[in-house]
Each structure stands twice: as C-alpha cells, then as structure tokens.
C-alpha positions as semicolon CSV with decimal commas, in nm:
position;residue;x (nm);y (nm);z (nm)
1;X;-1,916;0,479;0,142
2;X;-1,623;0,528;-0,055
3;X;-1,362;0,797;0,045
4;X;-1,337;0,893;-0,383
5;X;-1,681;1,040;-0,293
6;X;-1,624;1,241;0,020
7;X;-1,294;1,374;-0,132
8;X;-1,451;1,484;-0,392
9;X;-1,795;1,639;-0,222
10;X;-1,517;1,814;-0,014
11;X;-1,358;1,932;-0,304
12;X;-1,694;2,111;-0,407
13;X;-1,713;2,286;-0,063
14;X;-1,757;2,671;-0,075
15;X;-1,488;2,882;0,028
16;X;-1,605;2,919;0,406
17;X;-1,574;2,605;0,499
18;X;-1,267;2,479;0,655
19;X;-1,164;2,177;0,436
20;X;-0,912;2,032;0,671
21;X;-1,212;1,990;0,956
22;X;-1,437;1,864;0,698
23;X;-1,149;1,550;0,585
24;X;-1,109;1,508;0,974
25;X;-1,535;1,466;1,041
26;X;-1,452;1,166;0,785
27;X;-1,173;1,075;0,963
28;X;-0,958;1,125;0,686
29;X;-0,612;1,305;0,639
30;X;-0,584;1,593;0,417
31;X;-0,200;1,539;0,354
32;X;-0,266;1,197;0,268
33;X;-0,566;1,174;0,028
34;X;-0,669;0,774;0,025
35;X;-0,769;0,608;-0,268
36;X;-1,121;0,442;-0,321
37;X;-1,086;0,134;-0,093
38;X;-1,111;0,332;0,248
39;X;-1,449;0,376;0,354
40;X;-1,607;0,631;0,549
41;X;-1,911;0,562;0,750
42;X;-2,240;0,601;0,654
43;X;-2,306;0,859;0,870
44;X;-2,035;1,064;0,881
45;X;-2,077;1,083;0,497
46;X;-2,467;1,209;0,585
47;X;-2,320;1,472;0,779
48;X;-2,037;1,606;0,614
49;X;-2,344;1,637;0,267
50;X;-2,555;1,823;0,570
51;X;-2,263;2,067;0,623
52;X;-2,177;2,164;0,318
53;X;-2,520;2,204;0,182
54;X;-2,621;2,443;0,469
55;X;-2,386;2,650;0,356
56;X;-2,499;2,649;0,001
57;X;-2,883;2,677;0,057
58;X;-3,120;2,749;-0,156
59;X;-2,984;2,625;-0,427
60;X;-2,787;2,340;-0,336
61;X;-2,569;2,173;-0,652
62;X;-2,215;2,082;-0,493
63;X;-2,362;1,677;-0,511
64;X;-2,436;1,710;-0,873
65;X;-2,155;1,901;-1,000
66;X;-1,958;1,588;-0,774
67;X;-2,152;1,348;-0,992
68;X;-2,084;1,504;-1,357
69;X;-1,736;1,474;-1,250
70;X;-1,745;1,125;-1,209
71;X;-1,616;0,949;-1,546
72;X;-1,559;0,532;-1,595
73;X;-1,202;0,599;-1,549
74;X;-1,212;0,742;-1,206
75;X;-1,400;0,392;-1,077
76;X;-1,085;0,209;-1,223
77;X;-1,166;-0,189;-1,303
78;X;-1,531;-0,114;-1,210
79;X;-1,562;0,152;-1,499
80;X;-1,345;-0,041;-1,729
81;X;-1,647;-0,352;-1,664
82;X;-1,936;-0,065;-1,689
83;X;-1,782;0,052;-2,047
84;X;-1,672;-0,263;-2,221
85;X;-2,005;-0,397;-2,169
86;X;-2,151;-0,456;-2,500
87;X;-2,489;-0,299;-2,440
88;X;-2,671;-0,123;-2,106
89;X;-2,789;-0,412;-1,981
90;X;-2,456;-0,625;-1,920
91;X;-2,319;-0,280;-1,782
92;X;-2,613;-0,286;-1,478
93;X;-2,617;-0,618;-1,431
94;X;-2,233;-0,568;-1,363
95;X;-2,244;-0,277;-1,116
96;X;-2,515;-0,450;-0,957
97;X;-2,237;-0,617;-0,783
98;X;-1,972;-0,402;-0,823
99;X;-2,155;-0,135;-0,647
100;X;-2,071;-0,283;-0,295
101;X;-1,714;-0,204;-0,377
102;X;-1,797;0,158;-0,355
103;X;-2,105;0,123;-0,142
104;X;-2,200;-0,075;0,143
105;X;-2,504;0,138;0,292
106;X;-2,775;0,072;-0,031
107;X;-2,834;-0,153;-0,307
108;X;-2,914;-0,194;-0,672
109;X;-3,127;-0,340;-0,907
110;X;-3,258;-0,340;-1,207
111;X;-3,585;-0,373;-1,261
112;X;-3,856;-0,432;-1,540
113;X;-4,137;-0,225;-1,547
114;X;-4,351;-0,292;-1,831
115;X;-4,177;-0,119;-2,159
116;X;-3,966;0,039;-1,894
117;X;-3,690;-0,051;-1,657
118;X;-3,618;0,119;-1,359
119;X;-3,224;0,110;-1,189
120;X;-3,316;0,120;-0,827
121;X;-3,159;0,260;-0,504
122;X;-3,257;0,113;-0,219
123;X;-3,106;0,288;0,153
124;X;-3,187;0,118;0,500
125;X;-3,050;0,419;0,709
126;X;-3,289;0,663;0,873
127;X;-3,444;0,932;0,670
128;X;-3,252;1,221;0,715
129;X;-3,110;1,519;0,468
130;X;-2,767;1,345;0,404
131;X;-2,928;1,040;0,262
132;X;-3,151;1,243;0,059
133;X;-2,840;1,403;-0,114
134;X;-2,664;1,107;-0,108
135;X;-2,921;0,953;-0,319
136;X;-2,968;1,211;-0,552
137;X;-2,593;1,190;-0,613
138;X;-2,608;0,800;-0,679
139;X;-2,829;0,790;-0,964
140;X;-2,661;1,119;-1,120
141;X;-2,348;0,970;-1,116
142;X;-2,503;0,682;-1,295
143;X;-2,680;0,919;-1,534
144;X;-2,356;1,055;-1,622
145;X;-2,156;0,681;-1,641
146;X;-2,443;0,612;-1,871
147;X;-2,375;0,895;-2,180
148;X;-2,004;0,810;-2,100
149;X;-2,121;0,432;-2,230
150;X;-2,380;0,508;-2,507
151;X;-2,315;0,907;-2,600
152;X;-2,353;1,241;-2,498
153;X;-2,707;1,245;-2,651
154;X;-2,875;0,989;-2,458
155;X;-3,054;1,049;-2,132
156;X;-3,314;0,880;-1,897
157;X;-3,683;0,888;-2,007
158;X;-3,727;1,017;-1,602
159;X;-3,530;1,017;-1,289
160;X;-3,727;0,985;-0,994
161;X;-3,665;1,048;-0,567
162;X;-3,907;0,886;-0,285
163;X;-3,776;1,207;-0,086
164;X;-3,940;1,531;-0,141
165;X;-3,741;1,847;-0,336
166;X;-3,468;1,982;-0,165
167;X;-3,453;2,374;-0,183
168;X;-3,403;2,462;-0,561
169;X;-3,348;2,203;-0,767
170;X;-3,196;2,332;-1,064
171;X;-2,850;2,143;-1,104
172;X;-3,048;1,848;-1,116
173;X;-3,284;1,903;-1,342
174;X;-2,995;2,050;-1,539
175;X;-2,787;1,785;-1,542
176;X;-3,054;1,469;-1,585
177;X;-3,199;1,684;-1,885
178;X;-3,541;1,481;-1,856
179;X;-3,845;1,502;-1,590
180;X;-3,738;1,432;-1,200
181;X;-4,001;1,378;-0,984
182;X;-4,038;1,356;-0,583
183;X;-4,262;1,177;-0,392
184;X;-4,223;0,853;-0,590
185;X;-4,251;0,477;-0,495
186;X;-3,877;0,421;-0,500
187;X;-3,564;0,601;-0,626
188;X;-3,528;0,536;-0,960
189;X;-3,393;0,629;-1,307
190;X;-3,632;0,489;-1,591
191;X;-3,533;0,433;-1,855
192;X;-3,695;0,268;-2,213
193;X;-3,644;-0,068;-2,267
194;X;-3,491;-0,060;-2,627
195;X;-3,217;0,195;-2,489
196;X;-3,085;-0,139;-2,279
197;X;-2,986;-0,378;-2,570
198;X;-2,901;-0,067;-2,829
199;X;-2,474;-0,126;-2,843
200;X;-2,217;0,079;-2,618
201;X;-2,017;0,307;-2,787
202;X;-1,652;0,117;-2,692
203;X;-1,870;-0,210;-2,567
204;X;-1,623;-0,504;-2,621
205;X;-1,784;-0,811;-2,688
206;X;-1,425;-0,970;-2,801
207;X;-1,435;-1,029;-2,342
208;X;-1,772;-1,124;-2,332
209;X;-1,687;-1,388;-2,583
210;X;-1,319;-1,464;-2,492
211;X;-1,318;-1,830;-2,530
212;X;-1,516;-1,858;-2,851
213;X;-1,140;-1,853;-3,052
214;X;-1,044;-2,152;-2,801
215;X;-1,269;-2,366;-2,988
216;X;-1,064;-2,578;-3,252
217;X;-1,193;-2,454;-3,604
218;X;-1,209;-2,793;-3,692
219;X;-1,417;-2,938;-3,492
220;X;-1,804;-2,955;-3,518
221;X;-1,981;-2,783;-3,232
222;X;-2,184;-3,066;-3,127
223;X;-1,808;-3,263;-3,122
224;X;-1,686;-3,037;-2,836
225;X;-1,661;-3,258;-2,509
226;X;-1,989;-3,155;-2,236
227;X;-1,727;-3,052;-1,978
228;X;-1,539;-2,841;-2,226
229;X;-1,906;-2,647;-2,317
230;X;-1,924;-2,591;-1,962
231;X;-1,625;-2,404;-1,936
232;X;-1,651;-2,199;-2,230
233;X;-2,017;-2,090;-2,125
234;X;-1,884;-2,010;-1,755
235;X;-1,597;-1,802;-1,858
236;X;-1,879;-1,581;-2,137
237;X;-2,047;-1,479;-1,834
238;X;-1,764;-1,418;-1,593
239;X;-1,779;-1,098;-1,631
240;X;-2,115;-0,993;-1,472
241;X;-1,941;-1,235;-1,163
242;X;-1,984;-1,578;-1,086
243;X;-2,307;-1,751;-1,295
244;X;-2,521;-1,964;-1,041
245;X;-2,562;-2,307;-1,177
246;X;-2,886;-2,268;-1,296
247;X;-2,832;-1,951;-1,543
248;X;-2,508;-2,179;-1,683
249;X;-2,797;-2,466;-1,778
250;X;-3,047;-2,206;-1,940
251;X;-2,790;-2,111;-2,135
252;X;-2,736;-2,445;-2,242
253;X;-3,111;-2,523;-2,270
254;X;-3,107;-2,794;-2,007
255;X;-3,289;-2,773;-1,608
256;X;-3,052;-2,705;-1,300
257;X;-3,152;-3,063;-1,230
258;X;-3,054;-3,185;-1,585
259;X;-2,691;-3,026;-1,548
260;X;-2,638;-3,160;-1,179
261;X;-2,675;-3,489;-1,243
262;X;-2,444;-3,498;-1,606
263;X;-2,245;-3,330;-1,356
264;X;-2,210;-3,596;-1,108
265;X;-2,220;-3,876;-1,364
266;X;-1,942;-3,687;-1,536
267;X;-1,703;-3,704;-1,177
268;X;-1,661;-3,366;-1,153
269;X;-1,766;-3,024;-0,987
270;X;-1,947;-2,715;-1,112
271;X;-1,703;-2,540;-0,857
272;X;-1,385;-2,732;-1,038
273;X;-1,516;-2,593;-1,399
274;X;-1,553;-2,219;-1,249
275;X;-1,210;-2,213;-1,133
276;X;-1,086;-2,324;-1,510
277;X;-1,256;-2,086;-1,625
278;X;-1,163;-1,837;-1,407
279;X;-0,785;-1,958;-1,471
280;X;-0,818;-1,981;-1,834
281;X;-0,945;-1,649;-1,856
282;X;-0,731;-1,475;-1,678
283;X;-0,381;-1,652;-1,827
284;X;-0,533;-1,517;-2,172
285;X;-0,593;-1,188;-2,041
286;X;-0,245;-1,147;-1,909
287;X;-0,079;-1,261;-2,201
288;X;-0,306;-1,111;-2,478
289;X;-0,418;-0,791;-2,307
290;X;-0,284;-0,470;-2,106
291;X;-0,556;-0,483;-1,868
292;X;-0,424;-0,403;-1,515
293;X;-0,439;-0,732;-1,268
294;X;-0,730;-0,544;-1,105
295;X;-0,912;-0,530;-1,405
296;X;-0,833;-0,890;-1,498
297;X;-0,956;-0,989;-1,111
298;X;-1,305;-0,818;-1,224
299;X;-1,337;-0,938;-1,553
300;X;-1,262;-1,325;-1,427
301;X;-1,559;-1,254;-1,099
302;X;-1,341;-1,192;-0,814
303;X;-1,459;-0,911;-0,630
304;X;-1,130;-0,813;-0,512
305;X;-0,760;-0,814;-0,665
306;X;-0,588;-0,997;-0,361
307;X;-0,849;-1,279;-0,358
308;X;-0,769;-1,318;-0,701
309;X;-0,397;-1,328;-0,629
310;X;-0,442;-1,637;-0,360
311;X;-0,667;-1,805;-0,592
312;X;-0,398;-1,737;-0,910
313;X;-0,158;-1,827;-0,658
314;X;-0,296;-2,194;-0,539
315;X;-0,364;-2,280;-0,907
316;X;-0,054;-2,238;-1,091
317;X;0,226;-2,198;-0,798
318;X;0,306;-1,801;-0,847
319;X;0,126;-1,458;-0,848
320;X;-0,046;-1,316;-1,184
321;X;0,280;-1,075;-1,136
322;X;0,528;-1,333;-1,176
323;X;0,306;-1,509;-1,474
324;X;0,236;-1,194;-1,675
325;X;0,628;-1,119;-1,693
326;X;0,691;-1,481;-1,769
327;X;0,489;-1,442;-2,100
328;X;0,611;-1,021;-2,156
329;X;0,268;-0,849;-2,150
C-alpha cells in the first residue's frame, strides 16, 4: 500500500494517539515524510486502520474524511490520466492498471452488470477489521476522484461492501450521498451505464487522439501506408497502457489472425510499431506540452518513469531530459 495513504490516515488520528509510534508501526520516519512510491505492507497498514479506529469507536470516519481529501492532483501522473480521460470509462479502464502503482494487495475491474456497471475491489488477505476499512476507503476515494472528473453533482447509483457495517456508519453514507449496503456479493460502486460515456468535465481527447494531426491533410485515408495505420491506432490507445494485438485489429476491423500474418508478410513486428509509437508520442509530448516526464511515461504505457527513461534512452541516444531542453519545452 502506498505510504500517501498511511500518512494521511495518520494525519486523521485523534489527539491521543502518539503519531510518531504510529509512522514507526509503518516503518516510516516522521522527520522524513516519503512520497507515494514507498510502500508499506499490507498488514501493517491493517493495523495501524485497527488502531486508530479503536480509538474513535462508535462512529468511526477518520478513513472517509482520508478519502474526501484525496483529489487527482495528489495521485500525480495517475490523476492527470484519471482526469484527461474523455469520459468515465477511459478513466477506469486506466486506473485499472494504474492502481498497482498505489496498490499491490487488491485489484480492479470494471464490470458490466446489465444497465449497470460495477468498479470492483477484490482483496486476497484474511478477513480482518483493517481490510474492512481499507476497503471502504478504496472505493470512497474513487467516489470522490469521480465528481472531481464529471462534477460535484454526480454520485454512484449505490456503493456496496461484502463486509458487514462497522459501528456507525454515518461518514459514509454522508459522503457517498446514495444507498451503501453490507452483506453484498462483492465490493462494489454501481454505477448507471449512461453516466460512463457522458464527457469529463476537463476530459482531453486532443491525447487520446494525438496522432490524428500527423496524418498529411492531403492524403486520402485509405492512401495512408498499413504500417503507418498501425502506429497511429497504437499510439490512440496508449494511454489506457499497452493495446494487446488483438484490440489494435478490432479497431481496425480485421481478426488477430488477419493482422499477424500482414504483419509478417509486411517484415516487421507488432513490438517494433509499439515502440514508434511509444517514441512518437512522447517526442510530441515533450515538445508540444508541459506535461511532467512522469506524466508523459503514463500517457505513452510505461508503468514507471525510469523504464521510460532506458527505453527513451536506447531509442534516440539521450534521456527525455536532455531531448525536452533540446527543443525548449
């Protein structure tokens, strides 16, 4: 789990507690605050939720007043992906991924349910109070990412917990604004499935479609070379990570098996078009945008800004740091 969270969770502790023991049972240092890389254990994270809340009982909020806290802008590139999505959808298919950054001990998904879908937690850890918190934190953080995208007005049609109620749940009810239920299936926000596709409020779809303007005006779609459609269609969906193969030939109304073998008749390797892509991308993002080179590692599917760096690195001969004050963004 990330540190953000603990730091802040400690933050939220009541008066009694001693806050330099509580950074210690995380094995962190209270002069030295980290920054969201470090990771705390699972467990330790359980516990320190477990100690604070005992001292809060009944009516136990310091997880959810953590969570409306949260904004895009504290979860740096990650938020700056949720946001600039163009719609709901293309935000959770992105922190499907980027979730793991953060998050290690449970999953996401999302999920269609009918005229519903449902973003899913999944947690493999023992039942035990910590997790339970932990959880309900999760999807309120999410609830509260999620009127940061699409407006203060908009909530989930229901949030829902396979745990049973905790003491008094009033901060939670409070802050999700819509039924919560216990007892469920799986933990869950639902929410209606026109909300997905209705625009973000700042969604930019100028990313989503970055290489559209690479495209000589002057030349007839059907004109543009096979290889070239490749890596424009690639680099479009960059930014929910890496497309497999096969949802790069949907797109392109062809089989997996169709786009292979052009593939090999053509000499070259789906792996070869990614990294143009990803290269392409990101030279026009340094040079056209302010985007930090964290952000630009996101938005071109690297999960991390120093495996970006190498891969910038073996493709052009210097760091994005050297290249982006070479062309004065």
């Amino acid at each position: 789990m990330s540190a953000l969270f603990a730091v802040r969770m400690i933050s939220e502790a009541g008066p009694q507690l001693d806050r330099e023991a509580l950074f210690r049972s995380c094995g962190l240092d209270m002069a030295s605050p980290p920054d969201q890389t470090v990771m705390v254990s699972d467990t330790d994270y359980y516990s320190l939720l477990e100690t604070i809340a005992e001292h809060e009982r009944p009516d136990i909020g310091f997880h959810i007043r953590v969570s409306r806290s949260i904004s895009c802008a504290d979860l740096g590139a990650v938020g700056l992906a949720w946001k600039s999505a163009p719609d709901l959808r293309r935000s959770f298919r992105r922190m499907d991924r980027y979730s793991r950054l953060y998050n290690t001990a449970s999953s996401f998904e999302l999920v269609e349910n009918g005229d519903t879908y449902l973003w899913t937690h999944t947690r493999t850890t023992p039942d035990r109070l910590g997790m339970y918190l932990s959880n309900e934190g999760a999807l309120a953080t999410y609830v509260n990412i999620c009127r940061e995208a699409t407006g203060a007005q908009n909530r989930p049609q229901a949030v829902q917990f396979r745990h049973q109620a905790i003491g008094s749940q009033k901060a939670l009810e409070a802050h999700s604004r819509c039924p919560v239920t216990f007892g469920a299936d799986v933990d869950a926000i639902v929410l209606p499935a026109a909300r997905l596709d209705m625009p973000n409020l700042v969604g930019d779809e100028s990313i989503w479609n970055f290489f559209a303007s690479h495209v000589e005006e002057n030349l007839p779609e059907e004109e543009v070379p096979f290889e070239r459609q490749l890596v424009l269609q690639i680099a479009d969906l960059l930014t929910e990570g890496v497309p497999p193969l096969g949802q790069v030939a949907e797109s392109l109304g062809m089989s997996a098996r169709t786009l292979q073998r052009r593939l090999a008749d053509s000499g070259v390797t789906y792996q070869n078009l990614v990294n143009q892509a990803r290269l392409e991308l990101a030279q026009s993002l340094m040079g056209e945008t302010s985007y930090s080179l964290a952000e630009i590692a996101f938005l071109t599917g690297f999960s991390e800004q120093s495996a970006f760096t190498r891969a910038f690195k073996r493709w052009v001969g210097k760091t994005p740091g050297a290249f982006r004050s070479e062309v004065g963004a």
